[in-house]
C-alpha positions in Angstrom: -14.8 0.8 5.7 -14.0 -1.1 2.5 -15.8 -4.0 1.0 -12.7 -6.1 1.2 -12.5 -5.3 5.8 -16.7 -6.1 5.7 -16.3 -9.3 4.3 -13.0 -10.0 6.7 -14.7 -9.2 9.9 -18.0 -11.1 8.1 -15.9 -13.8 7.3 -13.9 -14.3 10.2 -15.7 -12.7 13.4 -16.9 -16.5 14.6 -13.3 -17.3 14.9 -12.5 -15.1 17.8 -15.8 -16.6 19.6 -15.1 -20.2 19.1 -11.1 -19.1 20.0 -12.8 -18.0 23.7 -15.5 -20.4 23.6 -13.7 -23.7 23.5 -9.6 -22.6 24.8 -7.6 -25.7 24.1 -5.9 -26.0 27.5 -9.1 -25.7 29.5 -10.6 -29.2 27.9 -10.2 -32.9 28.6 -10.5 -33.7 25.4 -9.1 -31.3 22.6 -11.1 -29.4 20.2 -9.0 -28.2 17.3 -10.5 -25.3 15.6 -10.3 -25.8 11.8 -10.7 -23.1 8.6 -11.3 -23.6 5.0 -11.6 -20.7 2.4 -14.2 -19.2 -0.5 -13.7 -22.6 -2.1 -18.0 -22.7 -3.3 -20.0 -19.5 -4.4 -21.3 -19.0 -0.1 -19.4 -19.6 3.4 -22.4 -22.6 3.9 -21.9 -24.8 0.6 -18.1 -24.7 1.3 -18.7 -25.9 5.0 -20.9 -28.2 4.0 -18.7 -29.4 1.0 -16.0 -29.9 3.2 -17.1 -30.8 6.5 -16.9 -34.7 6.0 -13.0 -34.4 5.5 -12.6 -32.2 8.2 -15.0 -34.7 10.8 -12.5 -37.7 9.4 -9.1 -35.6 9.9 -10.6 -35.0 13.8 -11.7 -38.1 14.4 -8.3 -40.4 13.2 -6.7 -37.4 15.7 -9.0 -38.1 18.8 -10.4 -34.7 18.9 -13.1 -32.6 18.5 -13.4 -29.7 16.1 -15.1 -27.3 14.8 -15.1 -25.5 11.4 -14.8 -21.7 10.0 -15.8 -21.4 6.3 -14.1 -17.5 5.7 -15.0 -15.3 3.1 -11.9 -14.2 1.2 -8.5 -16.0 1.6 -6.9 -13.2 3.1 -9.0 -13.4 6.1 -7.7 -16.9 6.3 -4.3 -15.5 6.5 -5.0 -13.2 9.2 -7.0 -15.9 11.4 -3.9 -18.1 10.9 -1.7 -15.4 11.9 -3.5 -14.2 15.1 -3.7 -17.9 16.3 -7.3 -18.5 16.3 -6.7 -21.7 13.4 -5.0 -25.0 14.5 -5.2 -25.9 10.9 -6.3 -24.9 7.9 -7.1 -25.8 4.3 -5.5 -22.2 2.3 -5.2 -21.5 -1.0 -1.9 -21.0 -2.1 -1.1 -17.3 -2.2 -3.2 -17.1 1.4 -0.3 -20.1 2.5 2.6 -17.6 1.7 0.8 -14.3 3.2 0.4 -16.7 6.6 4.1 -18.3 5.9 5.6 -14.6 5.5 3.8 -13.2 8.3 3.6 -16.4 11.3 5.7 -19.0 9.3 3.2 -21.5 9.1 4.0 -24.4 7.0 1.9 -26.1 4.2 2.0 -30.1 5.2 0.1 -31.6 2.3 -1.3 -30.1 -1.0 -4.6 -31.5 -2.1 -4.9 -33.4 -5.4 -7.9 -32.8 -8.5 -8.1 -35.1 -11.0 -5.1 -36.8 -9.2 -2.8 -34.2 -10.0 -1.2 -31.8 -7.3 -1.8 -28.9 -9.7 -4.2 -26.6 -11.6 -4.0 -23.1 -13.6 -5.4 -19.9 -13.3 -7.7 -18.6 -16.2 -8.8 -15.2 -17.4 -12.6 -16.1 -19.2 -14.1 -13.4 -21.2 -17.7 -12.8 -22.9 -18.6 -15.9 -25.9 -18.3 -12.9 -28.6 -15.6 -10.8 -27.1 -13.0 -10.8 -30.0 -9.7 -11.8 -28.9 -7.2 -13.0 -31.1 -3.5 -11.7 -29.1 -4.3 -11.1 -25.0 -4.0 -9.1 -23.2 -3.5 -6.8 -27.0 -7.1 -7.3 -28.0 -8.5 -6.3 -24.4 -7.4 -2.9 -24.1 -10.3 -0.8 -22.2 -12.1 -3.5 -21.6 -13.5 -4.2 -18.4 -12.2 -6.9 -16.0 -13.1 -8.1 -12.6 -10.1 -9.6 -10.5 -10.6 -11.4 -7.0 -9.6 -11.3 -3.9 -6.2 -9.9 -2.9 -5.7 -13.0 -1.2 -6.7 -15.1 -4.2 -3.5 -17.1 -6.1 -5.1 -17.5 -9.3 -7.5 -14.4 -9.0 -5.1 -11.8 -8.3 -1.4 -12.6 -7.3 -0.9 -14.6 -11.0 -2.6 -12.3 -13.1 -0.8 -9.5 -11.4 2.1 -11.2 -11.7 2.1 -11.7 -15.1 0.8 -8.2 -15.8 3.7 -7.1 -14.3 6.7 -9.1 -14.9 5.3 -10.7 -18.4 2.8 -8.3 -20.4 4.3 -5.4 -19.0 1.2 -3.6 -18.2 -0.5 -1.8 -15.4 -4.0 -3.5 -15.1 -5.5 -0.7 -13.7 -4.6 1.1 -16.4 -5.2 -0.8 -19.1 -8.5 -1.9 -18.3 -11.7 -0.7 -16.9 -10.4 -3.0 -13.6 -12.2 -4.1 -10.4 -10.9 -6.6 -7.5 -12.4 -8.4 -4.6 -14.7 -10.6 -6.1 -15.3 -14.2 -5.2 -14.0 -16.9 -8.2 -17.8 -17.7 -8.3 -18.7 -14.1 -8.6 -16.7 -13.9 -11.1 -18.4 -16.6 -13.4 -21.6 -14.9 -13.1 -20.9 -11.9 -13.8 -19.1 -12.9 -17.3 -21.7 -14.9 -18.0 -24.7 -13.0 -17.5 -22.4 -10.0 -19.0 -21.8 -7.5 -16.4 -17.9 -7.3 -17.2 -16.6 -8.5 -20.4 -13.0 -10.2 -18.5 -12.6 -12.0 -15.4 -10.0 -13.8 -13.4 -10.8 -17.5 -12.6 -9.4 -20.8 -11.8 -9.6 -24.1 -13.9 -11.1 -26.2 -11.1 -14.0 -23.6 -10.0 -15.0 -22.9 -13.4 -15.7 -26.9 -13.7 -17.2 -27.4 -10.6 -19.7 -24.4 -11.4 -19.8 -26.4 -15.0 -21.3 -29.2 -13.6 -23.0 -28.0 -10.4 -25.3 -25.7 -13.4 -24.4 -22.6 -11.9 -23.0 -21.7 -15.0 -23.4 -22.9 -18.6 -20.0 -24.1 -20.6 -20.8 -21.8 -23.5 -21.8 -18.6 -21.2 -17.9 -17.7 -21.5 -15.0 -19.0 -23.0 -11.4 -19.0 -21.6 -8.6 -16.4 -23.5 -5.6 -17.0 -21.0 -4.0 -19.7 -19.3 -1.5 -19.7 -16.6 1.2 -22.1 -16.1 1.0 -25.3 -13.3 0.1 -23.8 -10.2 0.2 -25.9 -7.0 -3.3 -26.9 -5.7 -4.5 -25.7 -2.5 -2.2 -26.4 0.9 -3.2 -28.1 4.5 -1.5 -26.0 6.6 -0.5 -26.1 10.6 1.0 -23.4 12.5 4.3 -23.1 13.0 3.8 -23.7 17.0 2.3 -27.3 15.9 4.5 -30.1 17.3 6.6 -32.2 14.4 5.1 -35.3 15.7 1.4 -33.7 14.8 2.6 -32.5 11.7 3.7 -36.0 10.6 0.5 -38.1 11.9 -1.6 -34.9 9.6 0.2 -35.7 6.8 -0.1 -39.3 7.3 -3.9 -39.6 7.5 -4.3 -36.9 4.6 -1.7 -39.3 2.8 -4.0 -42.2 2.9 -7.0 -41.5 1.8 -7.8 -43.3 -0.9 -9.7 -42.5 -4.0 -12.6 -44.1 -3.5 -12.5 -42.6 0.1 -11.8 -39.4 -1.5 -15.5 -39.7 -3.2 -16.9 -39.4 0.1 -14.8 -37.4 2.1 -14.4 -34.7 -0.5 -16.4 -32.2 -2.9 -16.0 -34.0 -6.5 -12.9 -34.5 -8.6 -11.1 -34.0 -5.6 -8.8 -37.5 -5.2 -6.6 -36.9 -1.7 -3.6 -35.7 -0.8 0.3 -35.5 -1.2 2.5 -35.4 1.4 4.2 -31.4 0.8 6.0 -28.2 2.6 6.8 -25.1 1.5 9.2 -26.0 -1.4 6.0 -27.1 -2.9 4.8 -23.0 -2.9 8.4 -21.4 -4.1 6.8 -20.7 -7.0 3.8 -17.9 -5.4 6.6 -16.8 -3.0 8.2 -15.2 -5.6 5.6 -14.0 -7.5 4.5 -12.6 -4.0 7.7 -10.8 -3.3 7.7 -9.3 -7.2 4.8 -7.7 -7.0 6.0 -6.0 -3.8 3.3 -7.9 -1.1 5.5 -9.6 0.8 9.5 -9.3 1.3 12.7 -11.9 0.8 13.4 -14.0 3.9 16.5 -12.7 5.4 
């Protein structure tokens, strides 16, 4: 079995529990089951992190909830997919695997530093020479994410692909599957020289200590990337979808300090335009296929 199916059926095997534990239809009062992704370096800082937004979200609905922190953003997708998620908080690239798949639809994208957007980074070692990337980096070894990961894998990929016109595998000593906080470490306590990253995670880790600002250094940046999606299933009724995006909508910044892990400022009202950008990127590096 390989690392990447442990960590889904880790990751996501208390879904299927709560799914037969708590059946929507058999209580008086509904209990939506919610899921959030590898957003913090473990599954219980990130449902710690982001339980208070979740507990407001279910209480301006009137309902109970609980809350599934996976491990990888592909198992996110699947959960979404096989119906065991009334609504989720996915990273971008793990919106489109779900859209393509179930078409689910992305209702509001989360805002950092009050903008909609961030980028994907590729950090390296403080003394690893680089003065042209990927040139300089040739044989070097480099530790992608998760398949399911926007800036971790799909990006990268992406622009290995379609920009440097490389094959990563190739050209480096390459690994995947790694958590964005994985990846920090290991670049900074030098077990791989190159690592795929995002700007907002290497921050957080910044200023949480996890990792020092000098123990790497960024050699690549992507261009805007929409910030993470809320996202409903497509079975969710339009009138839900609209009172979702309206409480997300109104959270204010101050309520934003308390509701959310920091820098995190609320919400914009979105849909899938908003992700046009990683469908594409998904369907050139041959993961998913064009919409008929």
């Amino acid at each position: 079995m390989s690392s990447n199916r442990r960590r889904f059926i880790a990751g996501t095997a208390g879904l299927a529990v709560a799914s037969v534990a708590a059946p929507l239809v058999a209580q008086t009062k509904k209990k939506m089951h919610f899921g959030v992704g590898p957003l913090l370096p473990n599954p219980e800082d990130t449902k710690k992190a982001y339980t208070p937004l979740f507990a407001h979200l279910a209480k301006e609905l009137g309902v109970d909830f609980d809350l599934v922190a996976t491990t990888d953003w592909a198992g996110m997708a699947v959960a979404m997919g096989s119906g065991q998620l009334d609504l989720a908080w996915m990273g971008p690239w793990g919106y489109i695997i779900a859209n393509a798949a179930t078409n689910c639809q992305a209702v509001a994208t989360v805002k950092y530093d009050d903008k909609p957007v961030y980028y994907g980074i590729i950090i390296a070692r403080p003394d690893l020479v680089v003065n042209k990337f990927p040139d300089d980096t040739k044989g070097k070894s480099m530790s992608f994410a998760d398949v399911g990961s926007t800036s971790g894998w799909l990006v990268p990929t992406f622009y290995a692909k379609e920009v440097w016109k490389i094959d990563p595998k190739a050209y480096w000593k390459y690994s995947e599957g790694a958590t964005h906080a994985a990846n920090e470490i290991a670049v900074s306590t030098g077990q791989v020289d190159m690592a795929t990253d995002f700007d907002r995670n290497r921050n957080t880790m910044i200023a949480g200590g996890q990792v020092k600002a000098d123990a790497n250094k960024i050699i690549w940046t992507s261009a805007p990337l929409p910030n993470d999606a809320i996202v409903l299933p497509s079975t969710a009724a339009k009138e839900q979808s609209a009172q979702v995006q309206k409480i997300l909508a109104a959270i204010t910044v101050d309520q934003a300090k308390t509701l959310l892990p920091p820098r995190y400022t609320g919400f914009v009202v979105s849909d899938h335009k908003a992700y046009e950008t990683i469908e594409k990127a998904g369907i050139a590096v041959g993961k998913i296929k064009p919409k008929a």
